[in-house]
Structures are given as C-alpha cells and as structure tokens.
C-alpha positions in Angstrom: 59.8 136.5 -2.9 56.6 137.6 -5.0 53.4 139.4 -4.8 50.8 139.6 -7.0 47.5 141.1 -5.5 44.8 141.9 -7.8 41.3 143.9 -7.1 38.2 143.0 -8.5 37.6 144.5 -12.0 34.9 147.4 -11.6 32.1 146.9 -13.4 30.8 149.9 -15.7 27.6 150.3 -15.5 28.1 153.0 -12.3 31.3 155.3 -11.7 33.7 155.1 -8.8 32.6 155.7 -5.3 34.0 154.8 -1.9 33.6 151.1 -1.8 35.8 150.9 -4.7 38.1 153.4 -3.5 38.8 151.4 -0.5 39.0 147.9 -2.2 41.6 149.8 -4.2 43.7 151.7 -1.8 43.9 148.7 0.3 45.2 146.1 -2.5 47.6 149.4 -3.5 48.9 149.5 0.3 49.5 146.1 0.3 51.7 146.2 -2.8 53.7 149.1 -1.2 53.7 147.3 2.0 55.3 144.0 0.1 57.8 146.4 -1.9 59.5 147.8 1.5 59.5 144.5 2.2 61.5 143.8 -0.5 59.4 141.3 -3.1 58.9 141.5 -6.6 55.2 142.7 -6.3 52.5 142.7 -9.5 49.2 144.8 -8.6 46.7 144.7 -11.0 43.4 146.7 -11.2 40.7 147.1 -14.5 37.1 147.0 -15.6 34.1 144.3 -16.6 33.0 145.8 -19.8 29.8 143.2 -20.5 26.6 142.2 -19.8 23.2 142.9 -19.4 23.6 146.4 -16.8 26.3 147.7 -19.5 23.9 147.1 -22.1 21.2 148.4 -20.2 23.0 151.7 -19.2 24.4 152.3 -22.7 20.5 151.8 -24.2 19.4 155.0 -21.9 22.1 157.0 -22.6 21.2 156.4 -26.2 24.8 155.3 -27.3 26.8 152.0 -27.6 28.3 150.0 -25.3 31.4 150.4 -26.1 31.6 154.1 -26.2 29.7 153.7 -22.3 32.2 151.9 -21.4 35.2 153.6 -22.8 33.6 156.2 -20.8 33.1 155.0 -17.5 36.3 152.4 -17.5 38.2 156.0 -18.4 36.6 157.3 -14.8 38.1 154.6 -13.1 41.5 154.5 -14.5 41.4 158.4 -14.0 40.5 158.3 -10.3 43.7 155.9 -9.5 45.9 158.6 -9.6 43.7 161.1 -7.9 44.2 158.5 -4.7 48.0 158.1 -5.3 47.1 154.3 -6.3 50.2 152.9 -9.0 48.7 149.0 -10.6 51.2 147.8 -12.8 48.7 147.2 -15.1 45.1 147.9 -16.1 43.3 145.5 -17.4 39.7 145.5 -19.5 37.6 142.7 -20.8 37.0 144.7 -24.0 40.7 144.3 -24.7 41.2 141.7 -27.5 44.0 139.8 -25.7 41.6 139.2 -22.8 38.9 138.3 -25.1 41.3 135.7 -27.0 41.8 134.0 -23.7 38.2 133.8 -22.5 37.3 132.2 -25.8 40.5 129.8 -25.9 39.2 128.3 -21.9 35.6 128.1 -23.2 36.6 126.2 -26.1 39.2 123.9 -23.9 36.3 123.7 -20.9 33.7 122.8 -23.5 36.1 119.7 -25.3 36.9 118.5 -22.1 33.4 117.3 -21.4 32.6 120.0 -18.5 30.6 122.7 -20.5 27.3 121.1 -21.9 23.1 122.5 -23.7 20.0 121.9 -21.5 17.2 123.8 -21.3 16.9 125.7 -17.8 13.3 127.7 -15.8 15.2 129.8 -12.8 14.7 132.9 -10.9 16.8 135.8 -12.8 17.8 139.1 -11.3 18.8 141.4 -13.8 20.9 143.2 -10.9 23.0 140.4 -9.7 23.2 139.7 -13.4 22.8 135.7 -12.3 19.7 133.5 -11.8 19.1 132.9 -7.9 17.6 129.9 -6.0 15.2 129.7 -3.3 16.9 129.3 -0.9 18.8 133.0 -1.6 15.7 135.1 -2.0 14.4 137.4 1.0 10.9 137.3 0.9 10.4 136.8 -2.4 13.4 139.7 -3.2 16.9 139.6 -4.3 18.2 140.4 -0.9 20.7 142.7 -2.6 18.2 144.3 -5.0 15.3 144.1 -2.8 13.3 143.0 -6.0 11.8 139.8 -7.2 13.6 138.1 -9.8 12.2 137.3 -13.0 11.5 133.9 -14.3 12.9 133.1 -17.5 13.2 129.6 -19.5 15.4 129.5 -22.0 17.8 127.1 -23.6 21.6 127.8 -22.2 25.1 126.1 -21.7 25.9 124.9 -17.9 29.5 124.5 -17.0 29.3 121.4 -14.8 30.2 123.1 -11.2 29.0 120.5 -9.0 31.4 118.2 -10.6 34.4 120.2 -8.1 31.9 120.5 -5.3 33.9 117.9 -3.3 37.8 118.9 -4.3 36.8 122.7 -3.5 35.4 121.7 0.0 38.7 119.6 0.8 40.9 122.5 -0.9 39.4 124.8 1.6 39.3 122.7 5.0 42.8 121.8 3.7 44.5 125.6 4.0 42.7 127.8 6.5 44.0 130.6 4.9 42.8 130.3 1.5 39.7 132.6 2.2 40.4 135.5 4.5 38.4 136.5 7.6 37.2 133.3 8.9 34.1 134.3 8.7 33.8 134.0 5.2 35.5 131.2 4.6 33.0 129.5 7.2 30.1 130.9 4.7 31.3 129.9 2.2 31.3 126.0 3.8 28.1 126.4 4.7 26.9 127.2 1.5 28.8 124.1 0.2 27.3 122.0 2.4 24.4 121.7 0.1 24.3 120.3 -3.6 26.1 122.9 -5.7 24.1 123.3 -9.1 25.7 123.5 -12.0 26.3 127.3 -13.2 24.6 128.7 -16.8 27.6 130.3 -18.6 25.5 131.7 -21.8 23.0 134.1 -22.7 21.8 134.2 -26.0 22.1 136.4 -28.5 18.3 136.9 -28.4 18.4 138.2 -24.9 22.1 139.8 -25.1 24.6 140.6 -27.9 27.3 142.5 -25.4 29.6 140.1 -24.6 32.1 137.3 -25.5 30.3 134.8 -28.4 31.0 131.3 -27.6 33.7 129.7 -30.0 31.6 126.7 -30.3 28.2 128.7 -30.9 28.1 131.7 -33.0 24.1 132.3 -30.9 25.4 132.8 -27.6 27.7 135.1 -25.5 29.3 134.1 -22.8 28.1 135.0 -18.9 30.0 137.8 -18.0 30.8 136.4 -14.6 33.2 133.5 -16.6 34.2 136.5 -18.4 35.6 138.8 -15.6 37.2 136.2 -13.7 39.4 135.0 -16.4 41.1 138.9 -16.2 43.5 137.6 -13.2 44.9 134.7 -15.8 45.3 137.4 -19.1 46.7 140.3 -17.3 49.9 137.7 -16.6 50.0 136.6 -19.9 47.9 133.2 -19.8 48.7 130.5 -20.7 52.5 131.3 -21.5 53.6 134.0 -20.4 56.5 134.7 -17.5 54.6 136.4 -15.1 51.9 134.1 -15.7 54.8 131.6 -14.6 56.1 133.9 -12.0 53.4 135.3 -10.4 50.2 133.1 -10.9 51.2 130.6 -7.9 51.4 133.8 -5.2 47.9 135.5 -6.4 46.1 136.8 -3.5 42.3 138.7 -4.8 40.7 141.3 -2.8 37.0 141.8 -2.9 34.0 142.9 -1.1 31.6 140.2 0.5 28.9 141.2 -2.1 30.9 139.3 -4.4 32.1 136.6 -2.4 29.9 133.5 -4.1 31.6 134.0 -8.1 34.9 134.4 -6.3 35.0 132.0 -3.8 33.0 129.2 -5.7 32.6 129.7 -9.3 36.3 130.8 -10.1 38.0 128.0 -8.1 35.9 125.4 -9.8 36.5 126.8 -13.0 40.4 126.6 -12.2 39.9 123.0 -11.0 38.2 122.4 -14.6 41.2 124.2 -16.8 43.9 122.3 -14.4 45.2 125.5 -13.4 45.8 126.0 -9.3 44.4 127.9 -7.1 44.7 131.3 -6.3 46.5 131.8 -3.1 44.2 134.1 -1.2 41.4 135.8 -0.7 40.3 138.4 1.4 37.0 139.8 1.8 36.3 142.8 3.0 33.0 144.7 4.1 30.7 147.7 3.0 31.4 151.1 4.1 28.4 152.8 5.3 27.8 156.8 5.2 26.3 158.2 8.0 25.4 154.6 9.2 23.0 153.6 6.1 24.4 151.3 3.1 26.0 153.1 0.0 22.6 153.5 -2.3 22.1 155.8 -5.9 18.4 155.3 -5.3 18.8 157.4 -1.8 21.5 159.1 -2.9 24.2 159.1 -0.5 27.0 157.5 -2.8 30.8 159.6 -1.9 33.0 160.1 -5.0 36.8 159.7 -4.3 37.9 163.0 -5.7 35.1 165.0 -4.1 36.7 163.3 -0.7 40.5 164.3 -1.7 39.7 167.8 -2.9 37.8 168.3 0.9 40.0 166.1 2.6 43.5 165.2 1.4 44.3 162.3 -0.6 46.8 161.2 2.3 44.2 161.6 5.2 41.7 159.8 3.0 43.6 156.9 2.6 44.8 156.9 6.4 41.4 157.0 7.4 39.8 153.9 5.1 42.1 152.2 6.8 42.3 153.2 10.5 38.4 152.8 10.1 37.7 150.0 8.7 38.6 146.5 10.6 38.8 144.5 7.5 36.3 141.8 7.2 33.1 143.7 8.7 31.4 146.9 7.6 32.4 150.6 8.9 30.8 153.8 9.0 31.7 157.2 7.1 30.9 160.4 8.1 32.3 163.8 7.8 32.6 164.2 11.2 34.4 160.9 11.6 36.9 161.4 9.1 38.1 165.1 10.2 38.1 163.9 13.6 40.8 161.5 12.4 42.8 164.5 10.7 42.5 166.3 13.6 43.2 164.1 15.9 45.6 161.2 14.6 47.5 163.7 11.8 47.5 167.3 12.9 47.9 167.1 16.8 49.8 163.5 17.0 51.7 163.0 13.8 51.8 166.4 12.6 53.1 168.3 15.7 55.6 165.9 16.7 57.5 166.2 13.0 56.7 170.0 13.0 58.7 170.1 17.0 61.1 167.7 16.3 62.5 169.9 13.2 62.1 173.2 14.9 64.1 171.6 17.8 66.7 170.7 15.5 66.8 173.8 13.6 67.2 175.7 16.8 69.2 174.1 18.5 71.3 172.0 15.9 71.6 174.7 13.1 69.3 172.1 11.0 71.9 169.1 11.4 71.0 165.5 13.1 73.4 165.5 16.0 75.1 162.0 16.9 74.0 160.8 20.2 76.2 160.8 23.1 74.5 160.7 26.2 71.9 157.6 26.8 69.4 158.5 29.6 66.0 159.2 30.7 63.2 157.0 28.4 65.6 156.7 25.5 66.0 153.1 25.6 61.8 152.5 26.2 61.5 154.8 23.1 64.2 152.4 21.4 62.2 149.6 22.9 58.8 150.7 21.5 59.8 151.7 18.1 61.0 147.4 18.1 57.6 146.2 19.1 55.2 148.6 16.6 58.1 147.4 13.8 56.7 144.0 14.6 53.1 144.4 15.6 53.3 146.5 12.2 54.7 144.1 9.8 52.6 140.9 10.9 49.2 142.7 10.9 50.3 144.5 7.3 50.9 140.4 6.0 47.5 139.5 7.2 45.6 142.8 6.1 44.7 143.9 9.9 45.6 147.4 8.6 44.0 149.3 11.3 45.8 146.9 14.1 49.2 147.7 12.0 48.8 151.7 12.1 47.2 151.6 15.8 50.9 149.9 16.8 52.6 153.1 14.8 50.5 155.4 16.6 51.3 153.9 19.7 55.1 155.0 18.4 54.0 158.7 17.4 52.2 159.1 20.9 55.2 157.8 23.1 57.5 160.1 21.0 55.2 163.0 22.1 55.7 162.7 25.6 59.5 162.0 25.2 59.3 165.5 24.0 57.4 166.4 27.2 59.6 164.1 29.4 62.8 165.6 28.8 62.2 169.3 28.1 64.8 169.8 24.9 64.3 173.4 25.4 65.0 172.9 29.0 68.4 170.8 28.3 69.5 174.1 25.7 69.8 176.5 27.8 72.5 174.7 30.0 76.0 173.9 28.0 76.8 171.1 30.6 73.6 169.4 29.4 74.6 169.8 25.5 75.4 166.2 25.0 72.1 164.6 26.6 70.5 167.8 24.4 71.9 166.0 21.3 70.8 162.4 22.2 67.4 163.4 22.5 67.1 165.4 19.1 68.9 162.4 17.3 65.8 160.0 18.8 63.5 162.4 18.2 64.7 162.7 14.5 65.4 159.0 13.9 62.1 158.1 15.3 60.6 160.2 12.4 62.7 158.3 10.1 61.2 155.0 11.3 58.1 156.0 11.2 58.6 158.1 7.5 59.6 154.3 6.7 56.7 152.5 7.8 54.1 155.0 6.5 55.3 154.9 3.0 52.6 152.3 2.1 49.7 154.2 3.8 50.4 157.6 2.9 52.8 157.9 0.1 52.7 161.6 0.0 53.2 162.3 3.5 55.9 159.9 3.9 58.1 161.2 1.1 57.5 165.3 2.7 59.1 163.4 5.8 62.1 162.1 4.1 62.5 165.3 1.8 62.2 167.6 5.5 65.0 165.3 7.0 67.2 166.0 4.1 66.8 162.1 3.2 67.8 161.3 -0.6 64.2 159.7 -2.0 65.6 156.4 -2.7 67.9 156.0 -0.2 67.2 152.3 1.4 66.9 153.3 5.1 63.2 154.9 4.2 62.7 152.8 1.2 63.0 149.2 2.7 62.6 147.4 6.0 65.3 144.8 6.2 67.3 148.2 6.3 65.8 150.8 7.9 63.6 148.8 10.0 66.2 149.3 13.0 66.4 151.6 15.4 70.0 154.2 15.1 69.9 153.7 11.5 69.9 157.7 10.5 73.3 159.1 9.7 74.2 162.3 12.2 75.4 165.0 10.0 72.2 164.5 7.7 71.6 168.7 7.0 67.5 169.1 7.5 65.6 171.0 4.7 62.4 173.4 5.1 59.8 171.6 6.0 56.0 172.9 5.7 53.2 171.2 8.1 51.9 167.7 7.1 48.5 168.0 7.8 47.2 171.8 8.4 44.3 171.2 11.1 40.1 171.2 9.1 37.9 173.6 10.4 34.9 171.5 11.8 32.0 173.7 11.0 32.8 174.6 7.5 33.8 170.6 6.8 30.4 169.3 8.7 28.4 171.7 6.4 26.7 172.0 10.0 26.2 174.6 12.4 28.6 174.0 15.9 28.1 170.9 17.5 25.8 170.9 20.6 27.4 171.3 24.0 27.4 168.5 26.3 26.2 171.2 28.8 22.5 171.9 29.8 20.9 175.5 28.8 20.6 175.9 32.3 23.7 174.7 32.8 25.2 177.2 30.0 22.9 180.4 31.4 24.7 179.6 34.6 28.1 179.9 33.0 27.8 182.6 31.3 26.8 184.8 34.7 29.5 187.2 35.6 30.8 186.8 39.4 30.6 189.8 41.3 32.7 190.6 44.1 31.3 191.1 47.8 32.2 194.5 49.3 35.4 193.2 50.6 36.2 191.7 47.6 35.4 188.1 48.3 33.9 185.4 46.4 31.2 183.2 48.2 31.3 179.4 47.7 27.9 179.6 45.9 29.6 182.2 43.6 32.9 179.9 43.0 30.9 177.1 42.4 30.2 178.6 39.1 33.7 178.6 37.8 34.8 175.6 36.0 38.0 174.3 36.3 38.9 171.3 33.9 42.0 170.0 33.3 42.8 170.2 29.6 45.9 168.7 27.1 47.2 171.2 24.7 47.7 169.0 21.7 48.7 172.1 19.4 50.1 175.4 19.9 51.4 178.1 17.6 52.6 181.6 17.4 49.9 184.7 16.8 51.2 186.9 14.3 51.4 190.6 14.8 51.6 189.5 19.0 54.5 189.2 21.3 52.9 188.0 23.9 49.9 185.6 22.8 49.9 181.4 21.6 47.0 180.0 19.8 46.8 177.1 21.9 44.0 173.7 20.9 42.9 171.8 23.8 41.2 168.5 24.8 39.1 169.3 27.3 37.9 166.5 26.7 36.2 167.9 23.2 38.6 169.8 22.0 38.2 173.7 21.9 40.9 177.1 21.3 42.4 179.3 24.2 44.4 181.8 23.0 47.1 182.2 25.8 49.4 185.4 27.1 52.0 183.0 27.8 54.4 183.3 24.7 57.0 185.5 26.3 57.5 182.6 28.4 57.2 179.5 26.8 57.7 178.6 23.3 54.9 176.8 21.1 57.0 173.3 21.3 57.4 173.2 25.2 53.9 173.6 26.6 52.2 170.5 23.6 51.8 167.5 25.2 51.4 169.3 28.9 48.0 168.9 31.3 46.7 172.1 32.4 44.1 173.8 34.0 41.6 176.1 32.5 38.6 177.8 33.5 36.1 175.9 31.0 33.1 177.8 31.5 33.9 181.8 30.2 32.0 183.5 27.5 33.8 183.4 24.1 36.2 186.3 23.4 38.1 186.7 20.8 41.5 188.3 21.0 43.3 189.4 17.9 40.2 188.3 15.5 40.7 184.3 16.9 38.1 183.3 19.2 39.1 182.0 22.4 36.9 179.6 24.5 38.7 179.7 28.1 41.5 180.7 29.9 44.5 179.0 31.1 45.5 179.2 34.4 49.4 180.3 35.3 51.1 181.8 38.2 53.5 184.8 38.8 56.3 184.1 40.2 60.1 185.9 40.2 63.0 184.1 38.5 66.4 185.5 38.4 64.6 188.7 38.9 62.6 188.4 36.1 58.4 187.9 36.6 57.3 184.7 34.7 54.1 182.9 34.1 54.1 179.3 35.1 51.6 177.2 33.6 49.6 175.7 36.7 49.5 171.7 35.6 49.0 168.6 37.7 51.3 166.2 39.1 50.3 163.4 37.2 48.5 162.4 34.4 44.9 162.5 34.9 41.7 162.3 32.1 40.9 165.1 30.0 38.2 166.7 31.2 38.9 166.2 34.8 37.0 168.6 37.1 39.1 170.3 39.8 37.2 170.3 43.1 
C-alpha cells in the first residue's frame, strides 16, 4: 500500500501564519497516520515562487524576486520543523527541474491543438492573480479582495478548458470521493453546471517578466496557476520517474476552500489534456478564524506558528488544530480556546492519568509492568473500550475526520481515569491478599498508555515518544510504532523496567496566557458582596437559616492534585466547579495526590480567597473526622453518585 499526500505550495508573497500551519500539520498527520499503518507514504510540501504579488512584493522591498523569494520560501521551510512537520521533500517552482517540466507540458499542451492566441477584455484582480467573471464578483468586488477588478485587454494564450467540461463532470459524479467534504464537491458541480470558459495561461512580458517564458513564445510567461499545479507531477519525477510510477495513481491534495476552483477544475482538465489521470483526492478544508473574524494583514490579527509553539507547545498546538477544527468548515482561534484545551484535554485528562499510572507503578511495582493475574472489576469494559476508539480512530483518521478520531481516544483516556477511581490501586496495596488484582490493574493501566502512546504518534509526535521513553519502550519497537501490531489490547511485555518520567503537559496559567485580567465571575456583585460576608454565630452558637443560606456548597471534580512543598500536611488540589478554580487542601496526611483525582466532592464555593503557603486558594473542601484503627482521619465528604459539576447542595 501507498500514500502520497501533498499540500498546496505556499505562495511567497506573505510569510507563514496559521492557515498554513494547519493545512500542513494536517497533510503531516496524515502521513504519520498512514506510516503506523504500515504504507509506503510520500508527503510533499513547497512554495509558488511567480507572478504578479511576488513581483509586486519584491518591487517594494526594493530587491529582486528571486532574492524575495529565497527569502520568504526560506521562512516556510524553516517553520516545518518548528511544528515537528517531516515532507519527504520540498519542492519550489524556481527549481530548474520544475521549470523544465512546466515548459515540456506547455510545449506538449500547445502541439496537441489545446493551447491557442486570441485576444481577450476580462475583469482582472491582481489579488486572486486571475481575471474573474460576473457572475463571481460581490457587488462589483472580488469577494475575496473586496476590490473591483481591473479591466484589461490584451492579447494572451487560452488553454481550451471547456473542451474537458463534460469528462470532468462525469469523472466527478462517477467517484463520490474524488473531492472531499461533500459540500465542495457539490460546489464545485454547481459551478460546472454552467459553460466553463476557456482559461488564459500567459501574461506578457509587457505586464510580467517573473515567471515561466512560454517555449513556443519567447514574449510571454506562463500563468502561475499552470505553473504551481504542475509541482505535484515534478516532485515525483515526471514524466519518468519511479515515484512518479509509484505514487502518482494514490495522490491525495489538501487545500483550503479559497483555492478550491484551480484545484478542483483547472488542474483536472489540464491532466485530462496531458493524458495523465487523476489525482485521487481531494480534501478541502476551511479558514481558521481568530477571535471569530477572518485571518486579515490589513486588520492585523494574522498568528505566526512559532509565536504559537514558543507560548503554547508545539505538541498542544498541533492537538488543538485538530481537535478544533471539523475539517471542511471554518473554526475559531482564541487564546482562551486553545489553553482551555491544554488544560483541560492534556494536563487534567491525558497528563494526570500517565503522571498516576507511573507513580502507581513506581510505588507499588518498584518501576516494573507487572503481568496480570487477576481479571475483575471494569477490566474487560476497559479492554472493550480501548477496541472500539482503535476502530472509531482508524476510520475517521482514513477520511480526515481528525477531531471525531481524537474525541474516540479521549473517550479511552477518560474511561482510564475512572478505572483509576473505580478500583482504588492504593486501596488494593495496602492488603497482600489483594496483590494479584493490585497487579492486573497497574498492567491495564500501563498497557492502556501504550495504546494510546501508539495512536497519538501522528498527532503529537513529541508527546507520544516521552510516553514510550517513560514506559521503558525501545523507540522503534513495533508495538508503539505500527498498528497491525500494537493496535491490540495485552500487547505490553510485563517485566518492561519504567524510566523517569517528567509531566507531559505542565498546566498554562490563564491570566498571564489571556494577556487579560481574571475572567468575570458568573456571580452577581450583589451576589459576590453577599459571599464575601462573614457568618456570625448567635449567642448560643447557632447559625440561622438566613445566615446558612449564604454558604455555598457545590459539588466539585478534582481533576489535578499535587504535593505542596515545604508542607506535610497540605495538596494543591484544581477543581471543576464547574469553571475550574484551586483549593489547597489539609488532606495530604491522608490521602495521596493520585487517590482523591477523579473523585466528586463538596466544597464551600463562596469563601474569600486565602492564600496558604504563597498559593491562593479559592474554597475549601469539605471532610469529616472520624477514628480508624485508633488513628483520626479526614474523609473526603463526596456523593454517592455521579452528579454535574457545579451541583448545588440544598
């Protein structure tokens, strides 16, 4: 089996921002994706170097075109890295093997009859680099530009497009899957539906002079449009090459919907016109807002990939594009959103249940995966689970439904969460007889970090190869390298020795991330004024209803918990409640950090902010005294079943 998936090539005339940082991390996922899978995958990635814009840009920065775009195309190939993104190849339509081959299909195009001279008056926009029709304009505007486009009349050559019209309609209705959401591939029927006109290919040399000359007239470059696309057919080695031959039938393109028209229209034609076939696929994604308005340099809201891995991670950036994003329509990003999501899905979820599970093991296995011995309890609806997200996971990874593919492995990590909770390892330890369901649950626990090490290898690189290395997993060992291996469950070796492990995904502070003071309460000012009252006692030491009305009990889930330093006796614990908030908790003589995440308890939401050993501490949790083996210990006050966040207690 083979892959080849191929981004657009970014044009130059602006540097990388989030758009293209999405586009690429998701064509870079899917090539991971299709390597645990185990095909031969090609994943290639470059820059348009020509046209007007480049020209343009170059001009105002007073230098030429080719140093402008050395420039910007060395930004791009830079930033790949940055976002953990490997392409087998890079690919630029300055390079003179790409040139060769643009110029050897023009001259073929041209013999064959289907390139020919007229003289043409349209509707040019300088932006979309293209003349427009009628029909496309918004009043009067490109309605990507929001300008009106110029009209020019010039003599040109017009490859003959409409000539394909038909064979492209039937190609499509043909295989359903040959543009990817339906939604597009609807559009782009509809846009077929009425005459195609034949496409200008030229500019001349009068107008433009960056760009590919025409082999049959020294006058005219070629339309950088019929330039770019021809990258997919040169970076295999056109026209004979062996990956051309081994990869060309399987190509799958991923683009933006701004850019849908060239690539779902005037590359297939073109294709039909050289006698090549089609492309496989393609899928369309769409924009990413930021704070809910369009991507724009003019209003300046434009987010750099590097500026969002030096704030953010470069794991948790990638997770996030594509948690976020249902591919096909647009999404929003927003500070808030995205440290929410680290927060959230990678600290409390993912985070705490690989920092637990080793400490367990540590402690109570001297750092070695036990073998399991005694089946019980949930153990076989974990097993069960960890089956289904493998193949929810795999088929929405095939058809890009990314965020339906990592909502299914989530659904994994929050099930192994509350088999923590469920069956109390800490519990089981401190009875010998119980030592062999003890083990059991530690070998689940660490196997189902294993699977899921496995299955986030494409998503977050990084992160998944800290969880092999922390279960003392050899890098390239199958079982967390390839699914037809380790996508089982009891795959793990017991005897594997654990290494030291740091935490995945240290928790973002929200106010110094949001750049904005504390989010406003959901309470009232009056409703705050009344919290913050003290209660005084009667004379007899009795509260009245009016007075206990003002406490606020909630019940809250502790989704992290960790030891204070320099204390004995407190926990740092982080609550949903349900907006999450810190308690820090005289509980730790009596419960470690890994037995109370994961439990509902009650808290009195409504005390002023203290803070106890220089951390501040937004409620208190309630426990009760109580005697065991004639020791006093604090039990956590919880409920008896699970109830919403944020529950009051009446």
């Amino acid at each position: 089996m083979t892959t080849y998936i191929t981004t657009p090539i970014y044009y130059v005339n602006a540097q990388p921002h989030l758009g293209h940082a999405y586009t690429t991390i998701v064509a870079d996922t899917y090539s991971r994706f299709r390597r645990i899978s185990g095909e031969d995958v090609r994943f290639q990635t470059g820059t348009d170097e020509h046209g007007d814009k480049i020209a343009e840009a170059a001009d105002k920065e007073d230098v030429a075109p080719k140093e402008y775009a050395d420039r910007i195309s060395g930004m791009f190939r830079d930033t790949w890295p940055i976002l953990q993104v490997e392409p087998d190849n890079f690919i630029r339509t300055t390079d003179a093997d790409h040139i060769a081959v643009v110029q050897e299909i023009l001259q073929n195009v041209y013999d064959k009859g289907d390139i020919y001279f007229d003289e043409y008056s349209g509707l040019y926009c300088r932006g979309c680099e293209r003349f427009l029709t009628e029909k496309e304009l918004v009043d009067g505007n490109c309605p990507d530009h929001q300008q009106p486009p110029q009209e020019i009349a010039e003599q040109n050559y017009f490859f003959r497009m409409s000539k394909y019209q038909q064979q492209l309609i039937n190609h499509i209705k043909a295989n359903p899957e040959f543009i990817t959401p339906e939604r597009y591939r609807n559009e782009v029927l509809s846009f077929l539906s009425e005459p195609l006109e034949d496409l200008c290919i030229s500019r001349p040399k009068t107008r433009l002079t960056w760009g590919i000359e025409l082999p049959f007239d020294e006058n005219f470059v070629t339309y950088v449009w019929f330039d770019a696309l021809i990258n997919y057919l040169t970076g295999l080695g056109y026209p004979d090459g062996e990956k051309y031959e081994k990869f060309w039938p399987v190509a799958e393109h991923v683009i933006a919907k701004d850019i849908l028209k060239p690539h779902a229209i005037y590359w297939p034609t073109m294709l039909l016109s050289m006698e090549v076939p089609l492309y496989k696929k393609l899928h369309v994604h769409g924009y990413w807002n930021v704070d809910n308005t369009k991507m724009s340099k003019s209003i300046g809201n434009v987010v750099r990939p590097k500026e969002l891995v030096e704030a953010y991670g470069i794991d948790t950036l990638r997770y996030f594009t594509l948690r976020e994003m249902s591919f096909g329509l647009d999404a929003s990003f927003s500070s808030e959103a995205i440290v929410s999501r680290k927060n959230s899905d990678l600290a409390n979820d993912l985070g705490n249940l690989y920092s637990r599970s080793l400490a367990m093991l540590q402690k109570y296995c001297n750092g070695v995966v036990p073998a399991p011995q005694q089946e019980g309890g949930n153990d076989k609806q974990l097993a069960e689970i960890a089956e289904k997200m493998l193949a929810a996971y795999t088929k929405n990874m095939e058809t890009f439904q990314f965020h339906r593919g990592l909502k299914a492995v989530w659904e994994l990590v929050s099930y192994a969460n509350k088999y923590i909770v469920t069956n109390e390892p800490w519990a089981l330890a401190k009875d010998e007889g119980q030592r062999p369901r003890l083990e059991t649950v530690l070998y689940n626990l660490a196997e189902c970090l294993r699977l899921l090490a496995l299955v986030l290898k494409p998503v977050m690189p990084e992160t998944a190869d800290k969880m092999v290395a922390g279960l003392g997993i050899a890098a390239d060992d199958a079982s967390v390298n390839l699914l037809a291996v380790g996508g089982a469950w009891n795959v793990l070796n017991p005897g594997t020795v654990l290494q030291k492990a740091d935490p995945l995904f240290p928790r973002v502070d929200v106010k110094q991330h949001m750049g904005k003071d504390e989010k406003k309460s959901d309470t009232s000012k009056k409703e705050k004024k009344k919290a913050n009252k003290s209660v005084p006692a009667n004379a007899e030491g009795l509260i009245t209803f009016e007075q206990f009305q003002q406490v606020e009990i909630r019940v809250a889930e502790v989704v992290a918990a960790e030891k204070i330093k320099k204390s004995d006796r407190l926990l740092k614990l982080t609550v949903k409640a349900p907006e999450e908030r810190t308690i820090v908790a005289g509980i730790a003589e009596h419960y470690a950090p890994e037995e109370v995440v994961g439990l509902q308890v009650l808290i009195v939401a409504n005390l002023k902010p203290a803070k106890l050993m220089g951390i501040p501490s937004q409620g208190m949790v309630l426990a009760a005294k109580t005697e065991v083996d004639g020791e006093t210990r604090l039990v956590l006050a919880t409920v008896s079943k699970p109830v919403a966040v944020g529950s009051t207690v009446a």
